[in-house]
N, C-alpha and C positions, 0 to 999 in steps of 0.2 A: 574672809568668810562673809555673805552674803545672808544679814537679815532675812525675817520671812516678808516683813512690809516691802524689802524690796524685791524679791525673789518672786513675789507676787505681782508685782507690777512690770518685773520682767515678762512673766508666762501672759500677761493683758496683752501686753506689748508684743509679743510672737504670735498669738491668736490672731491677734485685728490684724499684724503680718501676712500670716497665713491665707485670711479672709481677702487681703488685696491682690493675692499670687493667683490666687481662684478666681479672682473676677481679670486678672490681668492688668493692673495698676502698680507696674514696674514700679513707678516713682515711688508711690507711699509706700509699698512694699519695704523698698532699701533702707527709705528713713527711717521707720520702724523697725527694722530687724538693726539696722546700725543704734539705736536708742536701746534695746535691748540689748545686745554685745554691752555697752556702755554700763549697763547696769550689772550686769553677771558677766564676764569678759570669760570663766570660766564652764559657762554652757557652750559644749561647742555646736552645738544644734541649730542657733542661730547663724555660726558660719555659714554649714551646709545648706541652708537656704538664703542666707545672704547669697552667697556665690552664685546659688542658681538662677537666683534670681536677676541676677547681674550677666550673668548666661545668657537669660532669653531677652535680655538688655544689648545683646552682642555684645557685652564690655568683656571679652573672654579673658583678657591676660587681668583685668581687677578680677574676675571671677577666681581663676589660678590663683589669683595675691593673695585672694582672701583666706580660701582655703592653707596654702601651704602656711600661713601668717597662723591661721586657728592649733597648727601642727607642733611648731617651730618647738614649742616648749615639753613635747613628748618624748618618753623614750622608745626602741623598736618596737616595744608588745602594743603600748598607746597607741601607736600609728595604726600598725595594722588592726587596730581595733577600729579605730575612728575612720580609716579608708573604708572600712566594712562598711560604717554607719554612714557613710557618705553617701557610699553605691547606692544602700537601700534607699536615700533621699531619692537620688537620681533615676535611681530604675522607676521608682514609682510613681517619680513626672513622668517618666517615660513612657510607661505603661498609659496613665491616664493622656496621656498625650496621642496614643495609639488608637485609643478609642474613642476621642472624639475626632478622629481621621486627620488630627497635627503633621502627618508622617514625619515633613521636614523637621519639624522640631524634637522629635521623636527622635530621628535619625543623629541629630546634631548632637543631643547628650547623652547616647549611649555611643559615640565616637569619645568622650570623653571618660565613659566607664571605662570604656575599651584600655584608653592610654593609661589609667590608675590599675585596674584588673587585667588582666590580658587573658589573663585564663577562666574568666568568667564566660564559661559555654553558653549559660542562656541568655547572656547579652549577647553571644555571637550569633546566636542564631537568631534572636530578635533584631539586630542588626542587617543583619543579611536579609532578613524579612524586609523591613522597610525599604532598604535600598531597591529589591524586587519591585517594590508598592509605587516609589519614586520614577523606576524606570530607569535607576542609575545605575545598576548591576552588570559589571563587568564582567565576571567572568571569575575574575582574578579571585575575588574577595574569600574562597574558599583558601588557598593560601596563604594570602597574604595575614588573615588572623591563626593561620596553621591551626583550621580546626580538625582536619583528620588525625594529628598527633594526638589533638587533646582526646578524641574521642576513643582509640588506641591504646588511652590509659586504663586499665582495669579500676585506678582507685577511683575514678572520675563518675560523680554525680548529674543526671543529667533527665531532665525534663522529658521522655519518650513522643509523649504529643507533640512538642513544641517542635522536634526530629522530624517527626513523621510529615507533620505540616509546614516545613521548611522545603523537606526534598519535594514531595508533592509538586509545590511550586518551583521549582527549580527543574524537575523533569518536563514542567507544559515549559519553561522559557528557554530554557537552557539545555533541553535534553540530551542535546548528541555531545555537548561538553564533556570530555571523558574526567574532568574534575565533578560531576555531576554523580557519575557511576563511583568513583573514589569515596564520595562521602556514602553513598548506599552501602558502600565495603565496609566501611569503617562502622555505621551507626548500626548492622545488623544486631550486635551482640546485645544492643541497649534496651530492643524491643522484642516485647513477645511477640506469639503470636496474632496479625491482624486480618483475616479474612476479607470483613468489609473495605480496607483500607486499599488490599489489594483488587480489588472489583473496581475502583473507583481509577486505577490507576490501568487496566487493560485496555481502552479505548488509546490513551497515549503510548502504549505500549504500540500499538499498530500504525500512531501517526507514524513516530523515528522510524520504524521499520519500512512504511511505506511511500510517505510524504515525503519524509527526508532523505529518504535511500539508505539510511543506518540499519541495515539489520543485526549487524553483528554487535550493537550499540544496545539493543531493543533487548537481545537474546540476554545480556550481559543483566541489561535491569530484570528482566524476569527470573532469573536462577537464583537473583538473590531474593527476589519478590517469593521464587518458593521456600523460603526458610520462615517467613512469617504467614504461609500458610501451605505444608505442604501438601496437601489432598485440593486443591484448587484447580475443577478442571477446565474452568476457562482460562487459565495460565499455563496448565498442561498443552493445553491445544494451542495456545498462542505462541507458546515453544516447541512445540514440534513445528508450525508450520515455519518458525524463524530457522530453526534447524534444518530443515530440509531445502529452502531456498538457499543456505549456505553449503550446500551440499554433505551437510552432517549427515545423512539417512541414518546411520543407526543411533542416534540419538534422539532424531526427528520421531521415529517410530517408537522408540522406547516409551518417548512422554505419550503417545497418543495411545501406546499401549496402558501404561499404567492408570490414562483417566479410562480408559475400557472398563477397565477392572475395577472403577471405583463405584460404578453403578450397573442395576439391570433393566435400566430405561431402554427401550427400544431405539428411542428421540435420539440419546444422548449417546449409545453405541453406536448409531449409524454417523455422529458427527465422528465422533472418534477412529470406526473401523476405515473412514474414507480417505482420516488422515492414513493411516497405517498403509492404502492401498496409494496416497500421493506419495510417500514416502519408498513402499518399494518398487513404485514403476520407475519415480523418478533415479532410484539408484541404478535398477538393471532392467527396464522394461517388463515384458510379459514372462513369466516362469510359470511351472505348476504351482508352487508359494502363493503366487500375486492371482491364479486361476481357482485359489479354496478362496481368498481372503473377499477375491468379487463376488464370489458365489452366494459367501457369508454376508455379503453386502445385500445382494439383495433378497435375499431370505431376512435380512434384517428389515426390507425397506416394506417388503409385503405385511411384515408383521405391523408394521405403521399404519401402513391402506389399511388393514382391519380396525382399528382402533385410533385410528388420527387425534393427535393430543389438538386442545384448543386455548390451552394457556400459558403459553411460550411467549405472547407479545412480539415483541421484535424481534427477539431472539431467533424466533420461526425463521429467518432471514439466511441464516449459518445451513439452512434447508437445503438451498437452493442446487448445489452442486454438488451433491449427496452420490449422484447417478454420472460424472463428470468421466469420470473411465472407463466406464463400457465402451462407449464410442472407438478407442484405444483397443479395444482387444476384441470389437467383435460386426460385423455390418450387417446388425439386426433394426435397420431403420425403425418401424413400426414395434418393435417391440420395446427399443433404445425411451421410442416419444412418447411412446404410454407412460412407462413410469416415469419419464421428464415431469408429465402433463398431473400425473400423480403426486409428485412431492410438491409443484405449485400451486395444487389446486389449498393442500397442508399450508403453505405459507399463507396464499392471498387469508385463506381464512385467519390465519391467526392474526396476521394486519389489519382487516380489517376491524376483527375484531377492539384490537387497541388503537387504531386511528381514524377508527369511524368518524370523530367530527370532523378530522383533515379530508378525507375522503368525499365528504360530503359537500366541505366549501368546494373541491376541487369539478365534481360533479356540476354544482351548481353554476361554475363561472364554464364550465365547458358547453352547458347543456345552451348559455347564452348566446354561444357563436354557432347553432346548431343551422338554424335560418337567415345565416349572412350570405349576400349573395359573393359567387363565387368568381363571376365575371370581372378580372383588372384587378384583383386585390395583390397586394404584394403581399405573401404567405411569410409569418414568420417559421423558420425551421430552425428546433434545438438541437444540439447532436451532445447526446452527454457519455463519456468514456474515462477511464484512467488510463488511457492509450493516445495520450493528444502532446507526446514527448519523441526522446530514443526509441521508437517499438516498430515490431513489423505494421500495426493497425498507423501508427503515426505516421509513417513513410507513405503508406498507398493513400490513405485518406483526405492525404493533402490535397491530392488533386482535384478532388470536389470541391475542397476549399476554392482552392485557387480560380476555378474556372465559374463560380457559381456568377448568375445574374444578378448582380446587387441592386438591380432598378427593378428586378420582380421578386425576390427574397431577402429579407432580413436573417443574417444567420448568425445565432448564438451558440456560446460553446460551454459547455459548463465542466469543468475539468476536477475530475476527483484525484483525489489524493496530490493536488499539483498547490496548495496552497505554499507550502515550504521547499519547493522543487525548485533548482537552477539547470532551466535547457533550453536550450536553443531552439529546437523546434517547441517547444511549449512557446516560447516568446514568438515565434512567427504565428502560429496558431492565434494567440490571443489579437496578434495586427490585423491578418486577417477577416475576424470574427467582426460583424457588427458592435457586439458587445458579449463579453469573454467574465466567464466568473472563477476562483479558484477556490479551491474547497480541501480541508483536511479530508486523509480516507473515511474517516467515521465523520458525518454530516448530516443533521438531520434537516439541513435550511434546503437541502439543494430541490423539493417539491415544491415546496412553500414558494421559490424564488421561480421554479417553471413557469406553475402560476401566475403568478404575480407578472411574470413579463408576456403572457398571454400567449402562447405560445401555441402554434396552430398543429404540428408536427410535430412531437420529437421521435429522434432517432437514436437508438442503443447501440453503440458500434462494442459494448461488452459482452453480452449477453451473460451463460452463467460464467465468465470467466471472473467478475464480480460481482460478489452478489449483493454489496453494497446497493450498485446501480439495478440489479434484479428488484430491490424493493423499492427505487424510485420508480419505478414503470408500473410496479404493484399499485400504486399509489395512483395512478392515471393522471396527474397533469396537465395534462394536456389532450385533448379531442380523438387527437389520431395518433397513432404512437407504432414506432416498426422497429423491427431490428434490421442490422445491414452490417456483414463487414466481419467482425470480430469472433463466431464462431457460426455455429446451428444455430438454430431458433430457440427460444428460452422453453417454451410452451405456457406463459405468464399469461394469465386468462384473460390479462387487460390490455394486450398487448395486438393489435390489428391485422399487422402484415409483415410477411418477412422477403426479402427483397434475394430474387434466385435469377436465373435464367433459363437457356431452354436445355443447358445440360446438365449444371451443377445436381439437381434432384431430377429423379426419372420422372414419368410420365405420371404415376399414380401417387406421387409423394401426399397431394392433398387428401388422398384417403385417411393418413396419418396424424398430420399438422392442424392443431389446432388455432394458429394461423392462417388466415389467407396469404398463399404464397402467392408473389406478383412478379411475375417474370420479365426482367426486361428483354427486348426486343436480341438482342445476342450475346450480350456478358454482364454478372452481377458485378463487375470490378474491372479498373484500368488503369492503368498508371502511365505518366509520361516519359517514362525511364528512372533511373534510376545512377547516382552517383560511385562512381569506381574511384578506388585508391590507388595507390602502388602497394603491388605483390608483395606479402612478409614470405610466402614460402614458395617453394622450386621444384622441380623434381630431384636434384641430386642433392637437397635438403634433406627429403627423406628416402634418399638411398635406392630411384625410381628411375631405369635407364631414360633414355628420350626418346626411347623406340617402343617402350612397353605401351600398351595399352592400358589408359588408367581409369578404373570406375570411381566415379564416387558416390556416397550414401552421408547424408544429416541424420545421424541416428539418435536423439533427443527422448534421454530417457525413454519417455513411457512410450515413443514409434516402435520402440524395436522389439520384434514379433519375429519369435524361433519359424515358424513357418514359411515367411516371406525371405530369413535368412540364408533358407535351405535351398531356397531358388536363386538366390545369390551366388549361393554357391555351384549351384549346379551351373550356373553361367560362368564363371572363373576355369571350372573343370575343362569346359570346351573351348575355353578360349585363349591360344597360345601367348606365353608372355603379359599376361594379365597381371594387374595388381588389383585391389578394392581399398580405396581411402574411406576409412571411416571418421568422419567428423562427430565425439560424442558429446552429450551435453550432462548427461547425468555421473556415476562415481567411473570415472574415466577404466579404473582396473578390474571392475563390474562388467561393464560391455565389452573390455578386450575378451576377458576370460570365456563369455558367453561365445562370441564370435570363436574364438579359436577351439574351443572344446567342438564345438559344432563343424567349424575345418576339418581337423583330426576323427571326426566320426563321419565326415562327407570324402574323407583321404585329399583333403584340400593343402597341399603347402601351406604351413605357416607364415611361412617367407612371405606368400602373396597379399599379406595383411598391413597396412600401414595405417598408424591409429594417431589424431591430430585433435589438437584441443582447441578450443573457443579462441577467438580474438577479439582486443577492445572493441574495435570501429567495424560497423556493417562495410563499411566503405573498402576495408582490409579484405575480409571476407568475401565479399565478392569477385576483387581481383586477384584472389584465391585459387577461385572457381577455374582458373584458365591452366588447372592443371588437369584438368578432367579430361577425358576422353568422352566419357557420356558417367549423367548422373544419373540414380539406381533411384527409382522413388520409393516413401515406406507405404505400407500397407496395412489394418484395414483405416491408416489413418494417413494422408496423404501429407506431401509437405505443402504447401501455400505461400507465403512471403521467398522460400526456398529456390519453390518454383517459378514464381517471376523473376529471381534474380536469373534461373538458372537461362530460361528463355531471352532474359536480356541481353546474354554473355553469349549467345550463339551456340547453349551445347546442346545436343543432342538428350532427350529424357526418358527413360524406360518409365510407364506407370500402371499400375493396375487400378481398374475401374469396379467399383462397385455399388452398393443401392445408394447409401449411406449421405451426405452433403459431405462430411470428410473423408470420403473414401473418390470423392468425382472435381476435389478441386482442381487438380493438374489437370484432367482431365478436360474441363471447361477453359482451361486456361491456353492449354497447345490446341486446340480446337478453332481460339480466337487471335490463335500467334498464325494460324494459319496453316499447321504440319499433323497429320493424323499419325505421323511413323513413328512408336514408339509406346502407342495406345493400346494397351493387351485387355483382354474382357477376362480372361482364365490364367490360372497359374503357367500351366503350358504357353502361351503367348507371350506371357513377361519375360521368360528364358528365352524363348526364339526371337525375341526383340533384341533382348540383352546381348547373346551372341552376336545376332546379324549386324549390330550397331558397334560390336567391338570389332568383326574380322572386315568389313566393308566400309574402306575409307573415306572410297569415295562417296557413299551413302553418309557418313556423318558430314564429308562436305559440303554435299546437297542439303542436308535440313538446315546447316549451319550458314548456307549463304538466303536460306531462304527466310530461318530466323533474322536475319539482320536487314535482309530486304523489306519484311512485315514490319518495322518500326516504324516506316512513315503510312502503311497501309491497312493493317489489322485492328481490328477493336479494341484489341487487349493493350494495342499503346495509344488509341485515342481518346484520351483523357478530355477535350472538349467534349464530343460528341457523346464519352457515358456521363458526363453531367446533363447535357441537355435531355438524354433519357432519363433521367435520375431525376430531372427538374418534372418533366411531363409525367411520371408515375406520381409526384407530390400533388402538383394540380390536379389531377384525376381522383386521387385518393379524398381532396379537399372536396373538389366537385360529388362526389356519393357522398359524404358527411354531411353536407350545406345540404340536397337532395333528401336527406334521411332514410340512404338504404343502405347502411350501416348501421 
């Protein structure tokens, strides 16, 4: 039994301890706490900081001595009593350790709670924190401390914050770890509802999806993300669009149904109804269904013109591609660009509104180069895209790369969504480039960095196909700014010039285009050719004599238009021993069904139908193509990447021409291949194309020796000579800026 004269001079003696652990004076610390042991041997209080302190001494195995030594004389309940009282010592260096940013040391003694407790949950996940903080985070560590068991337990106590702020972190480092999605499984039950928690977490939710190429990873975090909030409709929309790129359509649609219904914002309907209209083109193309839901589109979108919200911020962004389908189902050029021109006149304003001071620096450093002279400068030109990978915009685009002047242009690349991307041609592109930046899809640096690299030019090879990149162009960084490439023109108010030729758009397009459209001299696009694989499919693969006559048609969801099909048909009807291969891209039993009921109502054999799915490699796909007899193009939305493969391969192309820029790409494209056979202006034309080019062999010989002869001679494969045009439209454009008549 322990006096109080000494009992007091112990508790002295653990104080001024304590005071040298705090200032970090190891040494006095020990002797002290060892002088106190000394005096009271049955406080075990001073073990538990003895040890520790012999811990952060690295003396780890005396640290162990001491402890199991303070033990030795207990029975089972004592122990687990005094382990407890241990933890608490340890956690709470730990924790203060945490916060004056120790980590390592932090980390180092809750591996030792660990080894005493193992089923102390909020050391695992404070644990697991630091190792994140440290940078030492494997992977494993979700495992390895088996905390989805523990979290599995119903009896099990557990910190929700500490959860919530664990995964957090582990979905930006770790996200596509499907040990990552495991513990979201596991820790739903623990947390209520968190709305804001969820907000904070949608940006990451579209990196994995997009950045990383995980979408089915993404969709996986969102489903659970809606049990802790489920009326959340920017998680609704984030899972329809992850669903429908996975070809779920009727799930896709569901969610964008249900945020439909969760408000009567106009804003917030037209984001929603758009999804609904991606979702059922991309299942089955154009139906009466997908012809109420556009309609509803833009009677939604007039009711915005009247009343334009202006307090959206960024958000206005999700704008952009609102009107994205019309194009698909109808070649109403000028009526298409008006309300283009309309939903971004909505965004700019709401940009500016919220980055009027970005806009301003941006302004000011542009208006600096307004009166440089234009004579010998080497032009820097930015080209920013999430198309600078595997894509059709990747493949043709290269060849501006590849052939530009590097003694009179600096060229930069700024690659969205490519920051967590592994490809091939992304890695050529960035050698390429002068200098090459990668960026998550959600990015606010990528104006700021325009900027900042003074950039004379840039070019959108996106347009609204991201509308990410639609509000960097909002944002004007740069002097002169064009689209080229990746679709129609944005109609972004900030935006200069759109880059066409003398066919792609008719005669009067600039009545339209709020753009200066700038024509080059014979084709907006060229390519050097293009890379063939070995053939995966044959004709007695799918069951196709060698003598039949075989069409083919790219029917990619939203192409396929019951109208253009009917002329399809009527071409099969007259034409002996025919087949029609249909390559589909959207719900594969969707487009047969359409196709054949439309057969059966045209008295088309079935038989004549042969339906084939997507392959990995373009490279396959192309050498595909050499089962064709002649390829069917679609209509009012033509193919493009399609159709230069298809011109490369020597076949034969049926196409209908109309006002439209996607209704005249094939058009401009066999125009500069050199072969006008096959160019129909009227439905009636396409059919008499169609037939003539199936029963007249020798005519598909003809175009097909003449397509191959054009490779060394036609514009459309002279990839030097459309850079050098591509370069002289920059200079010129440069020259009227410097001039001030612009």
């Amino acid at each position: 039994m322990v006096d109080n004269q000494t009992s007091e001079k112990q508790m002295s003696l653990s104080a001024e301890a304590d005071i040298c652990l705090q200032k970090r004076d190891y040494q006095q610390a020990v002797i002290l706490y060892e002088q106190a042991i000394n005096l009271n041997p049955d406080y075990k209080h001073n073990y538990w900081k003895l040890g520790l302190t012999l811990l952060l001494q690295e003396r780890e195995e005396e640290a162990q001595t001491t402890w199991l030594v303070a033990m030795s004389d207990g029975d089972p309940e004592q122990i687990d009593q005094w382990t407890m009282d241990l933890v608490e010592v340890l956690s709470s260096e730990a924790d203060e350790r945490t916060v004056a940013e120790d980590y390592s040391v932090a980390w180092a003694i809750r591996q030792h709670i660990q080894q005493m407790n193992p089923h102390d949950i909020d050391n695992i996940l404070k644990l697991i924190d630091s190792s994140i903080t440290l940078k030492t985070y494997t992977g494993n560590e979700i495992t390895e401390y088996g905390l989805v068991p523990l979290l599995q337990q119903e009896s099990i106590n557990v910190n929700p914050d500490l959860l919530l702020h664990l995964w957090k972190k582990l979905l930006v480092i770790d996200g596509i770890n499907p040990l990552s999605l495991e513990l979201g499984q596991a820790l739903i039950n623990h947390v209520g509802e968190q709305p804001e928690f969820v907000t904070s977490l949608i940006p990451k939710l579209y990196d994995i999806a997009y950045s990383f190429g995980e979408t089915g990873i993404a969709k996986g975090y969102g489903e659970l993300l809606l049990n802790l909030a489920p009326n959340h409709q920017q998680l609704l929309r984030a899972l329809a669009k992850f669903c429908i790129q996975l070809t779920e359509y009727d799930h896709g649609i569901e969610y964008a149904r249900r945020s439909y219904h969760l408000t009567e914002s106009p804003y917030q309907q037209v984001l929603d109804n758009h999804l609904m209209i991606s979702g059922l083109m991309s299942q089955g193309g154009y139906t009466k269904q997908v012809g109420e839901v556009l309609n509803h589109q833009e009677s939604l979108l007039n009711s915005l013109f009247k009343k334009p919200p202006l307090h959206f911020s960024n958000g206005a962004i999700e704008l952009y591609n609102t009107s994205f389908f019309f194009a698909y189902v109808r070649d109403l050029p000028a009526v298409n660009s008006q309300i283009k021109a309309q939903v971004a006149k909505i965004c700019q304003a709401n940009l500016e509104t919220a980055l009027a001071e970005n806009i301003a620096t941006y302004q000011a450093r542009n208006l600096q180069k307004r009166h440089q002279s234009a004579t010998n400068k080497t032009l820097k030109i930015g080209y920013i895209s999430y198309c600078f990978r595997r894509h059709s915009v990747g493949w043709i685009s290269r060849w501006l790369f590849q052939h530009h002047d590097r003694d009179k242009f600096e060229i930069y690349a700024y690659m969205i969504g490519a920051e967590n991307r592994q490809d091939a041609l992304q890695n050529w592109y960035m050698e390429q480039a002068t200098k090459s930046y990668q960026y998550g899809i959600v990015s606010t640096e990528v104006a700021e960095q325009i900027s900042e690299d003074q950039i004379d030019i840039l070019v959108d090879l996106d347009s609204l196909t991201l509308t990410n990149t639609c509000s960097v162009m909002a944002l004007k960084p740069a002097p002169v700014q064009v689209t080229w490439l990746g679709w129609d023109a944005s109609a972004i108010p900030t935006v200069d010039y759109f880059i066409a030729d003398p066919y792609v758009l008719p005669e009067n397009a600039q009545d339209y285009y709020s753009e200066t459209i700038w024509r080059l001299p014979q084709t907006y696009v060229a390519v050097g050719g293009f890379q063939v694989g070995i053939p995966s499919l044959r004709r007695q693969d799918i069951h196709i004599p060698e003598n039949a006559i075989v069409y083919f048609t790219a029917q990619r969801g939203p192409k396929y238009n019951p109208e253009l099909a009917q002329l399809q048909m009527q071409i099969l009807k007259q034409v002996p021993n025919s087949y029609l291969v249909i390559k589909g891209f959207g719900e594969q039993e969707s487009i047969n069904r359409l196709f054949l009921d439309l057969a059966e109502q045209q008295e088309v054999s079935r038989d004549q139908f042969r339906f084939i799915g997507a392959v990995a490699l373009e490279e396959t796909h192309r050498a595909n193509l050499a089962i064709a007899d002649v390829v069917l193009d679609s209509y009012p939305y033509n193919g493009a990447t399609t159709t230069l493969e298809t011109l490369w391969m020597g076949i034969p192309l049926v196409t209908r021409v109309g006002e439209q820029f996607a209704a005249r790409n094939s058009y401009t494209m066999m125009m500069n291949a050199g072969i006008t056979e096959g160019i129909a202006w009227t439905d009636e034309e396409y059919v008499e194309w169609g037939v003539r080019l199936g029963t007249d062999e020798r005519l598909r010989q003809d175009i097909s020796w003449k397509l191959r002869k054009s490779r060394g001679t036609a514009p459309l494969w002279n990839s030097k000579q459309f850079t050098r045009e591509m370069e002289k439209a920059y200079q010129e454009m440069w020259k009227i800026y410097t001039s001030g008549q612009s």
